[in-house]
N, C-alpha and C positions, 0 to 999 in steps of 0.2 A: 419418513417420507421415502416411498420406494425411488428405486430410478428408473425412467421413463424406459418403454418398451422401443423394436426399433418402427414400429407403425405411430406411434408416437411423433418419435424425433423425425422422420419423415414429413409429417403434418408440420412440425415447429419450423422445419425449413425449406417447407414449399411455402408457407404463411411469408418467412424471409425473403422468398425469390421475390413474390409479385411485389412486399412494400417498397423494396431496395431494388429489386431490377439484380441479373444475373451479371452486368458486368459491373457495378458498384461493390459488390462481394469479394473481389479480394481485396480490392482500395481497403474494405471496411478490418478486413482480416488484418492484412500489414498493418492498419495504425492500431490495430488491438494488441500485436505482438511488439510493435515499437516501444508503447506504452509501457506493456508489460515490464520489456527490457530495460528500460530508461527506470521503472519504479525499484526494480533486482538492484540497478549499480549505483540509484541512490540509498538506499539499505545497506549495502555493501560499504559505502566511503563513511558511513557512519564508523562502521567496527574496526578492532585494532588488526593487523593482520593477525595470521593463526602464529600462537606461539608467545606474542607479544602481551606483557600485561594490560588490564585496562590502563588507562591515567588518573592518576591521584587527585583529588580537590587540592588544589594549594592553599587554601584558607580554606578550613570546612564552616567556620563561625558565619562568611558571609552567603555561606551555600544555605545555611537552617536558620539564617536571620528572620525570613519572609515566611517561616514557619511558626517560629515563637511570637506570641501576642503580644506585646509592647503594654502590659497594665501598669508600667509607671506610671504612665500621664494621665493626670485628671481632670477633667474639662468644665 
């Protein structure tokens, strides 16, 4: 898929102006960048910092418990 020309993107965001009206457009912009930023430093608080190793399973039996099928039991 090519990317669009800029007679194109002109048309995508004159179509924006009249659904949204010219001053809803930054409201819309800031909570698109909020979002954004808010999704970066949930991503972030996941990982270890840089340098740091991951964290270990302390038990890894009950990490691959819910992987192994239980065919003991007979019903």
């Amino acid at each position: 898929m090519a990317m669009p020309s800029g007679s194109e993107l002109l048309l995508v965001f004159g179509i924006v102006v009249l659904l949204f009206g010219s001053k809803k457009i930054p409201e819309l912009a800031k909570g698109l960048g909020q979002g954004i930023r808010n999704f970066k430093n949930e991503m972030k608080e996941g990982e270890p910092p840089p340098g740091e190793a991951p964290k270990a399973i302390d038990n890894p039996s009950v990490a691959t418990a819910a992987l192994v099928p239980d065919n003991s039991v007979k019903a």
